[in-house]
C-alpha positions as a Markdown table, in Angstrom:
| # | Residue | x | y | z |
|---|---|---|---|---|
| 1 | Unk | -9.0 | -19.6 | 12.0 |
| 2 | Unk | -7.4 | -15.9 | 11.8 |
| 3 | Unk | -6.1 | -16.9 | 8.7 |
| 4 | Unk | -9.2 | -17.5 | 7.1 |
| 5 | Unk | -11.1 | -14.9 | 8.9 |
| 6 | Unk | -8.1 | -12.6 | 7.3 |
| 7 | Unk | -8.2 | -14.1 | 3.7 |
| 8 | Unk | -12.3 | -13.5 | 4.1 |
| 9 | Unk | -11.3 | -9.9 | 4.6 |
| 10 | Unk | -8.8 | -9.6 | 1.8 |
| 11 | Unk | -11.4 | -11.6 | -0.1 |
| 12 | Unk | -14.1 | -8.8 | 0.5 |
| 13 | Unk | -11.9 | -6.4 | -0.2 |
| 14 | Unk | -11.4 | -8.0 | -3.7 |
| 15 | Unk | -15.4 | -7.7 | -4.4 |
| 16 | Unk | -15.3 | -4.0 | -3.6 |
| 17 | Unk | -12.3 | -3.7 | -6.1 |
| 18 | Unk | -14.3 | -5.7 | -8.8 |
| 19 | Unk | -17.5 | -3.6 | -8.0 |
| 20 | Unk | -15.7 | -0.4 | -8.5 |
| 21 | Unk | -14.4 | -1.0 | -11.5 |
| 22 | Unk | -17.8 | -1.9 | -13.0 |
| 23 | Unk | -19.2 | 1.1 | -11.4 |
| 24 | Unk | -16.2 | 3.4 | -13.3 |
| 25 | Unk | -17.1 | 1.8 | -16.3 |
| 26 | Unk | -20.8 | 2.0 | -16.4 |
| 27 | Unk | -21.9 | 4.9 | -14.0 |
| 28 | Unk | -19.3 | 7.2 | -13.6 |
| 29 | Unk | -18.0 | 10.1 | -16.2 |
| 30 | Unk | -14.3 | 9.3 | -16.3 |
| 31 | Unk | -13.6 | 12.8 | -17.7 |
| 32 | Unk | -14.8 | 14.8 | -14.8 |
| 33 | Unk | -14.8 | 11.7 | -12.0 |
| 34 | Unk | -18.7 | 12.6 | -11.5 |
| 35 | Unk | -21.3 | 9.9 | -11.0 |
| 36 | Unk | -24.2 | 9.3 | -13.4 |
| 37 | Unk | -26.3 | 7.1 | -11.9 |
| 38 | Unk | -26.4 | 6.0 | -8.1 |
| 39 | Unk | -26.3 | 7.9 | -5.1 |
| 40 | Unk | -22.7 | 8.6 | -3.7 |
| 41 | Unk | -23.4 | 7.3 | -0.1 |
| 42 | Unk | -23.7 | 4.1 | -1.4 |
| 43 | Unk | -20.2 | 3.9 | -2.8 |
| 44 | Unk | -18.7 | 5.3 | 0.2 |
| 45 | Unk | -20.7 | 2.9 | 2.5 |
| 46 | Unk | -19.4 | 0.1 | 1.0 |
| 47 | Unk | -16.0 | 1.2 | 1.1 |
| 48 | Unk | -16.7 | 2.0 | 5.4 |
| 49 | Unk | -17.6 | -1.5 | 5.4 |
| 50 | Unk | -14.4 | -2.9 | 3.9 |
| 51 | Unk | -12.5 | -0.6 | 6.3 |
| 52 | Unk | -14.4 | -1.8 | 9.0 |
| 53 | Unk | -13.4 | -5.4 | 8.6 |
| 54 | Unk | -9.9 | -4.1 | 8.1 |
| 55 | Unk | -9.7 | -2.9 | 11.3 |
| 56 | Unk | -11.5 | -6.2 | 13.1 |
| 57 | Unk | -8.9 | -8.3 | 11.6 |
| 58 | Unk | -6.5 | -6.1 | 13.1 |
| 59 | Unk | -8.1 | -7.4 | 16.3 |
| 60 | Unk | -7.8 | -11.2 | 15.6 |
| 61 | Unk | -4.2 | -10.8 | 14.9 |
| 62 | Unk | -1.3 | -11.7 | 17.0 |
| 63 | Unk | 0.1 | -9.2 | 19.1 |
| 64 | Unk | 3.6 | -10.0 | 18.7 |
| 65 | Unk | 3.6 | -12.6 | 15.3 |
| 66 | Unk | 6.5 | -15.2 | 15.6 |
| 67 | Unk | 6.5 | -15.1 | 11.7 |
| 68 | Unk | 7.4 | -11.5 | 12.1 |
| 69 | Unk | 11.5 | -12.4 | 13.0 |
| 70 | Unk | 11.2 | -15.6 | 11.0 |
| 71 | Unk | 12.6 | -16.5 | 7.1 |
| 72 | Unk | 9.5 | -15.4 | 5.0 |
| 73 | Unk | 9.8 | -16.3 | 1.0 |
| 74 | Unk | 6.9 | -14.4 | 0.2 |
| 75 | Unk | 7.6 | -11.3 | 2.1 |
| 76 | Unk | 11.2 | -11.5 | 0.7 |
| 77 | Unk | 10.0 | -11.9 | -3.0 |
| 78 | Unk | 7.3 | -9.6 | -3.2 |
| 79 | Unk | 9.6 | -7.0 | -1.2 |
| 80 | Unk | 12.2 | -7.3 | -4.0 |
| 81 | Unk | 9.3 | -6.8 | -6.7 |
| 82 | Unk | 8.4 | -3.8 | -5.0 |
| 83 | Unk | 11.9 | -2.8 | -4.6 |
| 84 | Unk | 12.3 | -3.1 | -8.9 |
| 85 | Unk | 8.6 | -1.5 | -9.1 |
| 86 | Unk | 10.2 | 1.8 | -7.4 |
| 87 | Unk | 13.5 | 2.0 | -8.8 |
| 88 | Unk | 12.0 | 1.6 | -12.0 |
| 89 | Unk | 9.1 | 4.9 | -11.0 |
| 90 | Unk | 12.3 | 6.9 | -9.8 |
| 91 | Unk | 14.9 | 6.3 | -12.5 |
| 92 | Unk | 11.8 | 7.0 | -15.2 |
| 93 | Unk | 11.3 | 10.1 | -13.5 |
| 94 | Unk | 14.9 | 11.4 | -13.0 |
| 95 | Unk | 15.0 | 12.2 | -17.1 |
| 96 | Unk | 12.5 | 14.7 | -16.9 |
| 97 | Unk | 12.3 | 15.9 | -13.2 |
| 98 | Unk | 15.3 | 18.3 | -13.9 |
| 99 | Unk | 13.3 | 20.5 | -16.7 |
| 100 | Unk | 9.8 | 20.2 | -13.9 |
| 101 | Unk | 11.5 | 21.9 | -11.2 |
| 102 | Unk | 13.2 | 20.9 | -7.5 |
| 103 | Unk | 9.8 | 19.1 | -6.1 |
| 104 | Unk | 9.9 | 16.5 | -9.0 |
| 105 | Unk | 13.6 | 15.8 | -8.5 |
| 106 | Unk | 13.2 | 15.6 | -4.9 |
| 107 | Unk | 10.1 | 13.2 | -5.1 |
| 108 | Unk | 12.2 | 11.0 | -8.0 |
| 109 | Unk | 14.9 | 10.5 | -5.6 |
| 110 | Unk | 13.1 | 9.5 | -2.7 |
| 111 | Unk | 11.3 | 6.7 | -5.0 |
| 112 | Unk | 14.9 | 5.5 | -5.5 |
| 113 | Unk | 15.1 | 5.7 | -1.5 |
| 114 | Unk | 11.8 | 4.0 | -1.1 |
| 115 | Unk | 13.2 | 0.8 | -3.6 |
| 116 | Unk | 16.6 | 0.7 | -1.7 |
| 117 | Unk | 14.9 | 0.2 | 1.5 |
| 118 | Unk | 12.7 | -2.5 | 0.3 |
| 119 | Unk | 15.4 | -4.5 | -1.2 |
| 120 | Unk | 17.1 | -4.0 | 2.0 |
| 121 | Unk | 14.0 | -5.5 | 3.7 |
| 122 | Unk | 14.0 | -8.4 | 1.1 |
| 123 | Unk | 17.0 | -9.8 | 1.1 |
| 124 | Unk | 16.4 | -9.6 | 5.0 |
| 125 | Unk | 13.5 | -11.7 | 4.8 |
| 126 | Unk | 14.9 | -14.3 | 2.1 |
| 127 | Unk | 17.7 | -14.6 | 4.4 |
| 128 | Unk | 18.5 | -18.0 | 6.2 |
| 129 | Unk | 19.0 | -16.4 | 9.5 |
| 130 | Unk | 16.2 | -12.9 | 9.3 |
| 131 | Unk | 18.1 | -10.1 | 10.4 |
| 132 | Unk | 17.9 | -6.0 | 10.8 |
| 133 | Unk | 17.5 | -4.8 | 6.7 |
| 134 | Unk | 20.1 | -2.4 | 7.8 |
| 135 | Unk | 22.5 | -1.2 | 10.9 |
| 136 | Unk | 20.4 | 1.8 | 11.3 |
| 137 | Unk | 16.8 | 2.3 | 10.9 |
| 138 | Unk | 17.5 | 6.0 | 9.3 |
| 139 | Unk | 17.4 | 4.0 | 6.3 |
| 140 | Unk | 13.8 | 2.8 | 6.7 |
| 141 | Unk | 13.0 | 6.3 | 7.6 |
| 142 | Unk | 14.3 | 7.7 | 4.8 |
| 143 | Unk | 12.3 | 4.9 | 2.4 |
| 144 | Unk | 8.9 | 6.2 | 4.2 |
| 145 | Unk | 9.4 | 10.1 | 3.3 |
| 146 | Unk | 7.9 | 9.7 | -0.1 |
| 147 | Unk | 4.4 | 8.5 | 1.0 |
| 148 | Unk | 4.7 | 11.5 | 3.3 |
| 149 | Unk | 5.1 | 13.7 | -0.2 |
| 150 | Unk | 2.5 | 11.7 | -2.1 |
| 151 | Unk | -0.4 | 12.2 | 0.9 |
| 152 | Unk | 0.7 | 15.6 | 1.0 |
| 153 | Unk | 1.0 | 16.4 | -2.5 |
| 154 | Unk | -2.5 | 14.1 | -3.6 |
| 155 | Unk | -4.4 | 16.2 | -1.0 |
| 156 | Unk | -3.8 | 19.9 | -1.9 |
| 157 | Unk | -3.2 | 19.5 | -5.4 |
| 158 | Unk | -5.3 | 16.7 | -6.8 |
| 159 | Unk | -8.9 | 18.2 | -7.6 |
| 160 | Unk | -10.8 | 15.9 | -5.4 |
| 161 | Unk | -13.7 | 16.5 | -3.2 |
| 162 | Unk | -16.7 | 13.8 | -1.5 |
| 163 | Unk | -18.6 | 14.4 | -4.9 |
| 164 | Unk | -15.6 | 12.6 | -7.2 |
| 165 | Unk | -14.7 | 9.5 | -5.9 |
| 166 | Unk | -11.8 | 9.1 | -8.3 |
| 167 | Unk | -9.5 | 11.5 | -6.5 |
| 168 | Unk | -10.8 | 10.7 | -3.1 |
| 169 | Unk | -9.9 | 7.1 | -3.6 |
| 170 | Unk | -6.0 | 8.2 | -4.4 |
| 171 | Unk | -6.1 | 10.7 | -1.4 |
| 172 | Unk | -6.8 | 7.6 | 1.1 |
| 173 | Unk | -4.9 | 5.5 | -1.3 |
| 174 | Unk | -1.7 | 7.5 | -0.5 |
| 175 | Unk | -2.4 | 7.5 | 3.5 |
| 176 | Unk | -3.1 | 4.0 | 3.2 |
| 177 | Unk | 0.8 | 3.6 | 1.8 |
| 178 | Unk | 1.8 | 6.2 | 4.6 |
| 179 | Unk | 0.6 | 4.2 | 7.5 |
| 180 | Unk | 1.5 | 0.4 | 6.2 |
| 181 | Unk | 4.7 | 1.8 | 5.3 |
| 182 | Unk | 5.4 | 2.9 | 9.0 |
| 183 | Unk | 4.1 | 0.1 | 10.0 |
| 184 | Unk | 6.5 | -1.7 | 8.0 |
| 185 | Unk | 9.3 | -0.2 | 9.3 |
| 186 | Unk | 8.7 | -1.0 | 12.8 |
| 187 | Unk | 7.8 | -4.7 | 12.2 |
| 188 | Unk | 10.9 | -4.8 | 10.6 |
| 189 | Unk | 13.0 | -3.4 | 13.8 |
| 190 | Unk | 11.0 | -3.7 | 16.2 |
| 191 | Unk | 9.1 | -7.0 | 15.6 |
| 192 | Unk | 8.6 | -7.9 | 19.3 |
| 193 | Unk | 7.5 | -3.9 | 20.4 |
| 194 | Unk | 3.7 | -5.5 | 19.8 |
| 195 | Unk | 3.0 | -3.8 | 16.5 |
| 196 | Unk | 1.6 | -7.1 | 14.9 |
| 197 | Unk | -2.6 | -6.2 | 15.3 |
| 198 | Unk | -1.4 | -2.5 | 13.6 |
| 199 | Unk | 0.3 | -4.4 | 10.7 |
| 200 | Unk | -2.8 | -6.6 | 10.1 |
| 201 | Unk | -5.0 | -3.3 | 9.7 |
| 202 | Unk | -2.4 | -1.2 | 7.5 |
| 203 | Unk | -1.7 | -4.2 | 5.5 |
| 204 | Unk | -5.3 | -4.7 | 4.8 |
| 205 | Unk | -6.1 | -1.3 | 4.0 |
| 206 | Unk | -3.2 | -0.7 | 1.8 |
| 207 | Unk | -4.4 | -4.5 | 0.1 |
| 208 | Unk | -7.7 | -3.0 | 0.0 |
| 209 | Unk | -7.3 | 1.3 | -0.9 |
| 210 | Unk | -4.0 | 0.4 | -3.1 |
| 211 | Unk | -4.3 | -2.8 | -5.1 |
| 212 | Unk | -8.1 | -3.2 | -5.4 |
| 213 | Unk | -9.1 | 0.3 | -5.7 |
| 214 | Unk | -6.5 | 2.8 | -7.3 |
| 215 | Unk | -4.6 | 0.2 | -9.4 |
| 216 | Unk | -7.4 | -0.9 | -11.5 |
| 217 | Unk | -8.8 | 2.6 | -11.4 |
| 218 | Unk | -5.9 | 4.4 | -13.2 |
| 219 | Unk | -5.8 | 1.6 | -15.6 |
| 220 | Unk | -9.3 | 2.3 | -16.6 |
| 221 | Unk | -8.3 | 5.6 | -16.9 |
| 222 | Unk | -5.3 | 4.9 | -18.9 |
| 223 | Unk | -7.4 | 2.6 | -21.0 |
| 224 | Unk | -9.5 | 6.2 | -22.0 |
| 225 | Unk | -6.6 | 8.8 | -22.1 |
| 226 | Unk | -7.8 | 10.5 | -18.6 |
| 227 | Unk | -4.4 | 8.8 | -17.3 |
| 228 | Unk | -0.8 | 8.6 | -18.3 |
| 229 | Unk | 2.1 | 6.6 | -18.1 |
| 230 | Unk | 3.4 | 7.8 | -15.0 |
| 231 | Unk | 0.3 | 7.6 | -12.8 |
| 232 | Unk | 0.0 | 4.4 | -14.1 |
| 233 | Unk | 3.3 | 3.3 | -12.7 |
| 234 | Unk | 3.2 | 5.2 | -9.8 |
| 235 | Unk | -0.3 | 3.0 | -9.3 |
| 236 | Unk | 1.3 | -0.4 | -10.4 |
| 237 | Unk | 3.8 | 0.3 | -7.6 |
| 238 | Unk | 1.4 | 1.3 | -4.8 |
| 239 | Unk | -0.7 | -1.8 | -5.8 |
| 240 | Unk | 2.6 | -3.9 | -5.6 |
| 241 | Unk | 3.3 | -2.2 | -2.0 |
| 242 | Unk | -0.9 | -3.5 | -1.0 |
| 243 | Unk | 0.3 | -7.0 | -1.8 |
| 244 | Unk | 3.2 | -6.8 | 0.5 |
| 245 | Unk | 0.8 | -5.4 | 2.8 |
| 246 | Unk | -1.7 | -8.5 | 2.3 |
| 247 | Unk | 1.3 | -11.1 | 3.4 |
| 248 | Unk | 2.2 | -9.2 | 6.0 |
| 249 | Unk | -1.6 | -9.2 | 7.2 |
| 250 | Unk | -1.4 | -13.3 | 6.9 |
| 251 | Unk | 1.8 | -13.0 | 9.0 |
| 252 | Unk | 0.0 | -11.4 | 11.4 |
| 253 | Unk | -2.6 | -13.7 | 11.7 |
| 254 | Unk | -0.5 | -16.1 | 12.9 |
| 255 | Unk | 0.6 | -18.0 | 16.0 |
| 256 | Unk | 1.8 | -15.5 | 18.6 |
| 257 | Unk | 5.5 | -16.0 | 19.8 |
| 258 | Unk | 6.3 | -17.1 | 22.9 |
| 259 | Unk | 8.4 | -15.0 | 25.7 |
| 260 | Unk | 11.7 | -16.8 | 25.4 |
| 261 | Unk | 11.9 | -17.1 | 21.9 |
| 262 | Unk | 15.0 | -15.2 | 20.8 |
């Protein structure tokens, strides 16, 4: 039942994708980010109401998931994919982020960071026996800092503002990242420290804010030259990160582990 209550959720949060996208195509001015036709409360209530359900999935999941320190394919698999999807953003980057000063570099190489700590996580999970990704959690740490930079970076210089929902959406998309991410980490260490109901709503959002909002967003942009290659990467990889974050929801909705296991 918290399964399907969870898929309903990731399901809904598909719709509001969809619905986006054919409101960026038809009533929205993808050169400025300004709407046309519509009034803006409406877009912002329906994405409320996605987060909303987010967050009551959050409640339906189990406190301490037993799936959490058990061999997961899917975790494992899409880990790795996200893993290849970073390496791929940071070695692209590396080329140019010498000639684009110190901040691009440093952001490049924490991408490579971010990959090496998912792979770390996947092979983990694929694993017949799942243990720690690494000896030392620095490691995970260390593959979070980038969402830190992106939230940081999409907020002060990204020309958003409540009237273009564009930017806005890539503002709470980055968060989004931020806070599954984290959560991630301490599933990952700490999977019976009670962080499963936090994972659900993390996982959720960055499902919902990630895959079904920014990724099909920038490719509509890309598809009218308002994009380029690299946001479009950097977008493919965030929506790669809200699939991990959907599994991990599902693996939070399910059976909570008993005291003794160990």
């Amino acid at each position: 039942m918290k399964r399907i209550a969870t898929f309903l959720v990731l399901l809904a949060a598909g719709a509001a994708g969809a619905a986006h996208w054919l409101d960026l195509v038809n009533f929205t001015d993808l050169a400025t980010g300004l709407l046309v036709y519509g009034p803006l409360w409406a877009r912002y209530a329906v994405g409320g109401a996605v987060a909303v359900l987010c967050v009551l999935a959050g409640f339906l999941a189990a406190r301490r998931p037993a799936g959490l320190w058990r061999r997961s394919t899917a975790q494992g698999l899409i880990s790795i994919l996200c893993a290849l999807g970073f390496a791929a953003l940071g070695g692209a980057g590396l080329a140019g982020a010498l000639r684009q000063g110190a901040a691009v570099l440093v952001q490049q190489l924490l991408w490579l960071l971010t990959a090496l700590w998912l792979l770390l996580l996947g092979a983990a999970r694929l694993s017949a026996r799942p243990s720690l990704p690494s000896a030392s959690a620095a490691w995970g740490i260390a593959g979070t800092v980038s969402f830190y930079l992106l939230t940081v970076v999409r907020f002060i210089f990204k020309p958003s503002g409540i009237v273009r929902v564009a930017p806005t959406i890539e503002v709470f998309s980055a968060l989004a990242a931020l806070l599954f991410s984290t959560a991630l980490l301490k599933s990952a260490y700490l999977p019976r420290a009670g962080c499963g109901r936090w994972l659900s709503v993390t996982g959720c959002l960055a499902f919902f804010l990630c895959t079904c909002l920014e990724l099909p967003q920038t490719v509509c942009l890309y598809l009218v030259n308002q994009a380029g290659h690299k946001e479009l990467m950097l977008s493919a990889c965030l929506g790669l990160l809200g699939l991990l974050g959907a599994v991990c929801a599902f693996i939070a909705a399910g059976e909570e582990a008993p005291d003794q296991e160990g």
